[in-house]
C-alpha positions in Angstrom: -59.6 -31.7 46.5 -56.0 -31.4 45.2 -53.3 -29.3 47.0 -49.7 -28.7 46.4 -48.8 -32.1 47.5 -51.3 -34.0 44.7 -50.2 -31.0 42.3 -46.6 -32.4 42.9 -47.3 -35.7 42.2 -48.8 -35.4 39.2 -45.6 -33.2 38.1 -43.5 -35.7 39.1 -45.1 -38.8 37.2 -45.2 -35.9 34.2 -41.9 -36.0 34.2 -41.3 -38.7 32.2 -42.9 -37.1 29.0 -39.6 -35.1 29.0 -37.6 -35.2 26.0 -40.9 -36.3 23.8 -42.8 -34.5 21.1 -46.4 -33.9 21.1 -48.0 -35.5 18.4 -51.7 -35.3 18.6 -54.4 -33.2 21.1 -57.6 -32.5 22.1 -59.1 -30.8 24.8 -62.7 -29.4 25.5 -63.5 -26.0 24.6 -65.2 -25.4 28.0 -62.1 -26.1 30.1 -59.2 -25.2 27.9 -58.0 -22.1 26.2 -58.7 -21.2 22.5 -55.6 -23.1 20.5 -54.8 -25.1 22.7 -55.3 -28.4 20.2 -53.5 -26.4 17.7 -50.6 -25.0 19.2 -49.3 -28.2 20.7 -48.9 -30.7 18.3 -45.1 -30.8 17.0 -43.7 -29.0 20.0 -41.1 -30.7 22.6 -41.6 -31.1 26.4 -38.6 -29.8 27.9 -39.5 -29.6 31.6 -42.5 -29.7 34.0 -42.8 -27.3 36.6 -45.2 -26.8 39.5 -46.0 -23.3 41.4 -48.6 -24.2 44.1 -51.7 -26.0 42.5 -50.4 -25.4 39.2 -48.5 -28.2 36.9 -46.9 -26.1 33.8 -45.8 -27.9 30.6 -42.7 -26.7 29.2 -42.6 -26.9 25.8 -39.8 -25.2 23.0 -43.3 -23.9 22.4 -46.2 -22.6 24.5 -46.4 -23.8 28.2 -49.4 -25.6 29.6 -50.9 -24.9 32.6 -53.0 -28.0 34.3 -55.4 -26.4 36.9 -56.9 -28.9 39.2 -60.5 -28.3 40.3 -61.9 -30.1 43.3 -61.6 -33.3 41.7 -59.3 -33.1 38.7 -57.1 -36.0 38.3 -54.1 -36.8 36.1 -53.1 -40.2 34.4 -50.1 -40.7 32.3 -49.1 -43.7 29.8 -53.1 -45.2 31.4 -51.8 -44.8 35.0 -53.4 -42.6 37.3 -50.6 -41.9 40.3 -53.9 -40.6 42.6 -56.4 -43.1 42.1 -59.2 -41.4 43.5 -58.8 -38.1 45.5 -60.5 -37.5 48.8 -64.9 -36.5 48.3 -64.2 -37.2 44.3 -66.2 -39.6 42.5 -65.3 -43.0 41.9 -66.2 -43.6 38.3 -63.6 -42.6 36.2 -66.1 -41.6 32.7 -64.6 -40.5 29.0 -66.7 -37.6 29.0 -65.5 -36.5 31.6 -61.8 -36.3 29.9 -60.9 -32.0 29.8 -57.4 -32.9 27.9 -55.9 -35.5 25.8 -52.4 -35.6 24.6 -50.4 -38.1 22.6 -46.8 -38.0 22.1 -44.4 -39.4 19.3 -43.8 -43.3 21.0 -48.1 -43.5 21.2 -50.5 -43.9 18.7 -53.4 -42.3 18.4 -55.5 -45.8 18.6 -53.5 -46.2 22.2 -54.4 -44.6 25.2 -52.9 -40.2 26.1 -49.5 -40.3 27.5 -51.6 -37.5 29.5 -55.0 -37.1 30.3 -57.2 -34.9 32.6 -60.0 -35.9 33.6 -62.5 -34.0 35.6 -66.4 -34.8 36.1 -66.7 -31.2 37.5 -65.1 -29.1 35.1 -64.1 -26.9 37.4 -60.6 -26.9 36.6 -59.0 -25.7 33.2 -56.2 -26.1 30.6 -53.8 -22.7 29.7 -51.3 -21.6 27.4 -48.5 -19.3 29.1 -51.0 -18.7 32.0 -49.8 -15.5 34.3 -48.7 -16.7 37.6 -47.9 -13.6 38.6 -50.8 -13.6 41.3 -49.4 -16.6 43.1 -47.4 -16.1 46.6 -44.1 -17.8 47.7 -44.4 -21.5 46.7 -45.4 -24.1 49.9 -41.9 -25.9 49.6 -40.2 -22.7 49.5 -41.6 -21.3 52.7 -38.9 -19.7 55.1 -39.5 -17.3 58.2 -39.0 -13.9 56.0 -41.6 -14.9 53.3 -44.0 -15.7 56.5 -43.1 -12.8 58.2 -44.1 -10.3 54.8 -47.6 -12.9 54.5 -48.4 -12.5 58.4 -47.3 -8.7 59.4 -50.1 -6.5 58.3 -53.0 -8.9 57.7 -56.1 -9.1 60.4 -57.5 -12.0 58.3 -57.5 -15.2 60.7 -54.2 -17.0 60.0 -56.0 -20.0 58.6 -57.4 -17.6 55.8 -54.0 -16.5 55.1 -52.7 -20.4 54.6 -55.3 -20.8 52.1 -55.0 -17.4 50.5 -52.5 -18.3 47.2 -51.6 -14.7 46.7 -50.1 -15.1 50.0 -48.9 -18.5 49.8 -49.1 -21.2 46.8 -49.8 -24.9 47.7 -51.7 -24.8 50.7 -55.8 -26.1 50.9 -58.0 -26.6 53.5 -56.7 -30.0 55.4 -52.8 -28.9 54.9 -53.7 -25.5 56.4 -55.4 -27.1 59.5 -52.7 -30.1 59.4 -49.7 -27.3 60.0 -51.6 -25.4 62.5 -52.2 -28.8 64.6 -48.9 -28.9 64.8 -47.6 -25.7 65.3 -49.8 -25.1 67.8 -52.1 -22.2 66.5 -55.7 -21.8 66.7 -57.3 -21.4 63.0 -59.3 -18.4 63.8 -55.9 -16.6 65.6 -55.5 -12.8 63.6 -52.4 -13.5 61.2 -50.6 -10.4 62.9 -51.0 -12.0 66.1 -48.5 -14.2 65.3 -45.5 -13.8 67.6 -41.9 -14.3 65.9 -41.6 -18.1 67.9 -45.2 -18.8 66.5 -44.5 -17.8 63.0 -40.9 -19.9 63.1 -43.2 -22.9 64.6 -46.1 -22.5 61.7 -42.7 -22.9 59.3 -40.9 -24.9 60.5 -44.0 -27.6 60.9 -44.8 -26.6 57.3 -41.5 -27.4 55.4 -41.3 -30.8 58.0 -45.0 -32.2 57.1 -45.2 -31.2 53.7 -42.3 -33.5 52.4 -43.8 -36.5 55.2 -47.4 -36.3 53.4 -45.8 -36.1 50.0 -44.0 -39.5 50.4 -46.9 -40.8 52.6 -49.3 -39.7 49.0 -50.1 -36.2 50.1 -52.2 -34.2 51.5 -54.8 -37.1 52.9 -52.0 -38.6 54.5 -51.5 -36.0 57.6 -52.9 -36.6 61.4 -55.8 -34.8 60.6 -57.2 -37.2 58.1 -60.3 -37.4 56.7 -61.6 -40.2 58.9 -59.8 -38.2 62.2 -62.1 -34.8 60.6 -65.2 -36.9 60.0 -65.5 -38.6 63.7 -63.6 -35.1 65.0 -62.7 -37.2 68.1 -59.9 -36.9 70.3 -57.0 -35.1 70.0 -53.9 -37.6 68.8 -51.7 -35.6 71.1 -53.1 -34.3 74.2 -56.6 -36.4 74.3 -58.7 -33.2 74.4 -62.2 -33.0 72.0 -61.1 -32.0 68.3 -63.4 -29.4 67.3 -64.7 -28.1 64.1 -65.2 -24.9 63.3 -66.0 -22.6 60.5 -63.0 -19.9 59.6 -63.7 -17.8 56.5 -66.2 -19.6 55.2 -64.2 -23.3 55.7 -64.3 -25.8 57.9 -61.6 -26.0 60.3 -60.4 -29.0 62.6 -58.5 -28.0 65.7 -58.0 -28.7 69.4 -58.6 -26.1 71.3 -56.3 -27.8 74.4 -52.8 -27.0 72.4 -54.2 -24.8 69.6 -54.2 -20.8 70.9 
């Protein structure tokens, strides 16, 4: 499913509707918020943002929030940046399309300078969604925001990763990916956390992140999905990976380096 690190693709490659005027929408009333074909059309995009999992559309208008489901994917101008994420379908259907837009250099006959498409619908379209829930962005990570996010919570730290109240950006094979190499077992109390284990859980955070991004994000780690699937041995001590459950998700760890 999308992360962060798909979430900031798709901004970037969203970028380059900056600086045009939407001309034309539609989206489906099951995914998207009521007016969201009707408040659009004749505003400008002025930026696009990302907080954890979320793409926002700036407008001179309303802003648009794009959030991804387990397999919502993006195209813009008819190219998809993520081809197909990781467990998603294949296919790629029209009636599966959640959000259409056209802009002023695209005719309605041509295809959406943007268009979501989601066979699950279990992502959705907003305008001016409240963000206020969301914790300290993954790219903006330091020790201090870890510290507040570990110090009084018994949940297992993995739990915490994935928790976007706590931190924004972070899914299941990031969270395991950073705790690989930083050295932490998944299942580990958050609070447990000494002050060198919580500057090694950073520190292998704001180092990976940016390597899976370029790599294509957050498939792209050690822990892959083949390495998960076959969970055999450990890339850097040899030991047996194992794979465990830890609130409810499955977690790939070695329990040689991982304590």
């Amino acid at each position: 499913m999308p992360e962060g690190l798909e979430a900031e693709i798709w901004r970037r490659s969203l970028d380059r509707l900056v600086g045009s005027t939407i001309t034309d929408v539609w989206a489906d009333g099951r995914s998207a918020d009521p007016g969201v074909s009707s408040m659009l059309p004749g505003s400008l995009i002025t930026r696009i943002d990302r907080l954890g999992k979320v793409v926002l559309i700036a407008t001179d208008g309303p802003t648009v929030g794009l959030h991804f489901g387990m397999t919502g994917r993006v195209e813009v101008h008819g190219v998809a940046p993520i081809e197909q994420l990781e467990y998603a379908s294949g296919r790629d259907l029209a009636e599966w399309d959640r959000l259409r837009v056209w802009v002023d250099d695209v005719s309605t006959s041509e295809p959406p300078a943007l268009r979501l498409n989601d066979p699950r619908r279990l992502g959705k379209v907003s305008i001016d969604p409240d963000l206020t829930h969301l914790g300290v962005d993954v790219f903006a990570i330091d020790r201090s925001s870890m510290e507040r996010a570990t110090q009084s919570r018994r949940s297992p730290i993995k739990s915490l990763l994935l928790d976007q109240s706590a931190i924004a950006g972070i899914g299941n094979l990031c969270a395991d990916e950073v705790l690989w190499w930083s050295g932490i077992a998944p299942q580990r109390p958050a609070n447990s956390l000494t002050h060198t284990e919580r500057a090694a859980l950073v520190t292998a955070i704001r180092r990976r992140m940016p390597i899976m991004l370029r790599r294509g994000g957050s498939t792209m780690g050690m822990l892959s999905p083949d390495v998960r699937s076959a969970a055999g041995p450990c890339q850097r001590d040899g030991a047996a990976l194992e794979r465990s459950k830890v609130g409810g998700r499955t977690a790939v760890w070695c329990p040689d380096h991982q304590h």
